[in-house]
N, C-alpha and C positions, 0 to 999 in steps of 0.2 A: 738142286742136288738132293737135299731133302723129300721133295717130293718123287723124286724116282729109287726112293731108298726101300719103298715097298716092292719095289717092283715096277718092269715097264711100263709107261700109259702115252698115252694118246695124245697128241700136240695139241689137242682140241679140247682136255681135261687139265692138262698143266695151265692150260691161259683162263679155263674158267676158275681153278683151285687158285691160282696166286695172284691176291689181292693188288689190284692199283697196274699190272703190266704190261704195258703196248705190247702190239702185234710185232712188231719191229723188235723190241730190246727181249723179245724171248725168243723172236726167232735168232738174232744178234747173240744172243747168252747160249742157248742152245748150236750153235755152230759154233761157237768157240770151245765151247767144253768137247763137240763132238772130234774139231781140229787138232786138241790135246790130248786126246787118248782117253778122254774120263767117260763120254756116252756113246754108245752106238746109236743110228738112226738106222729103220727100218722103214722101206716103204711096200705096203700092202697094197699088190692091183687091186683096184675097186674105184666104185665111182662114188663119192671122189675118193681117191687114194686117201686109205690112210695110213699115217704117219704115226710109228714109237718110238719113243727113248728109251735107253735100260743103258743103268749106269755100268760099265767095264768092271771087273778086278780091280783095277786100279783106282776108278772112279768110288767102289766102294770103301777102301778104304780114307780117303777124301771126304767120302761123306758122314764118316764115322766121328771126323775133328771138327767139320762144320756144324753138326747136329750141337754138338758142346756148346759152340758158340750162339746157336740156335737159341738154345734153351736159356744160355745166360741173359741175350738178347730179352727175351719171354718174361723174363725173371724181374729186368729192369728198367721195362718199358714204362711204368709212370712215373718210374725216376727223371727218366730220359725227357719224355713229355714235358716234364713240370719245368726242367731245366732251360728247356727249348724256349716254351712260353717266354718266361720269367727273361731270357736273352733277350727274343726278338722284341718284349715288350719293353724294356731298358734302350736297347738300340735303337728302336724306333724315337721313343723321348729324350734321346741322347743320340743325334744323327752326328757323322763326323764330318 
C-alpha cells in the first residue's frame, strides 16, 4: 500500500521495488486489496498488457495508518534484528 501511495505503478515496478516478494503473494496481496475496495487494477491493451494499481479513496486513507506503522517498523528494525538473533540463537542451544 505504501508503494502505491505515490501514485499508480506497474505490477512489473511494485514486484521489482518490494524487496524479498514472490510472484504469487503479490499477485495474492494485490487481488485481495483490489477484492476490498482499497486498489483499483487497470489493464492497458498492449503487448504485453500492462497492468496498474492506484489506491481507491478509501484505500488512501489505509495507507495513511500503515505508512505510521511503516515508519515505526523502519525505526526498530535493529532492535527487532537483534532480538530475533539473540531468540533463534537461545532456541537453537536450548531445543525443546
Amino acid at each position: 500500500m505504501a508503494m502505491l501511495g505515490g501514485g499508480p505503478r506497474r505490477y512489473s515496478d511494485l514486484r521489482r521495488a518490494i524487496d524479498g516478494i514472490s510472484q504469487r503473494m503479490l499477485t495474492l496481496t494485490l487481488g485481495g486489496l483490489n477484492r476490498d475496495g482499497l486498489v483499483t487494477r487497470t489493464v492497458t491493451p498492449s503487448t504485453p498488457p500492462q497492468v496498474h494499481y492506484a489506491l481507491t479513496p478509501v484505500g488512501q486513507t489505509l495507507a495513511a495508518e500503515v505508512s505510521s506503522l511503516i515508519e515505526w517498523s523502519e525505526r526498530h528494525r535493529e532492535y527487532i534484528t537483534h532480538h530475533r538473533h539473540r531468540y533463534d540463537t537461545q532456541s537453537a542451544d536450548n531445543p525443546r
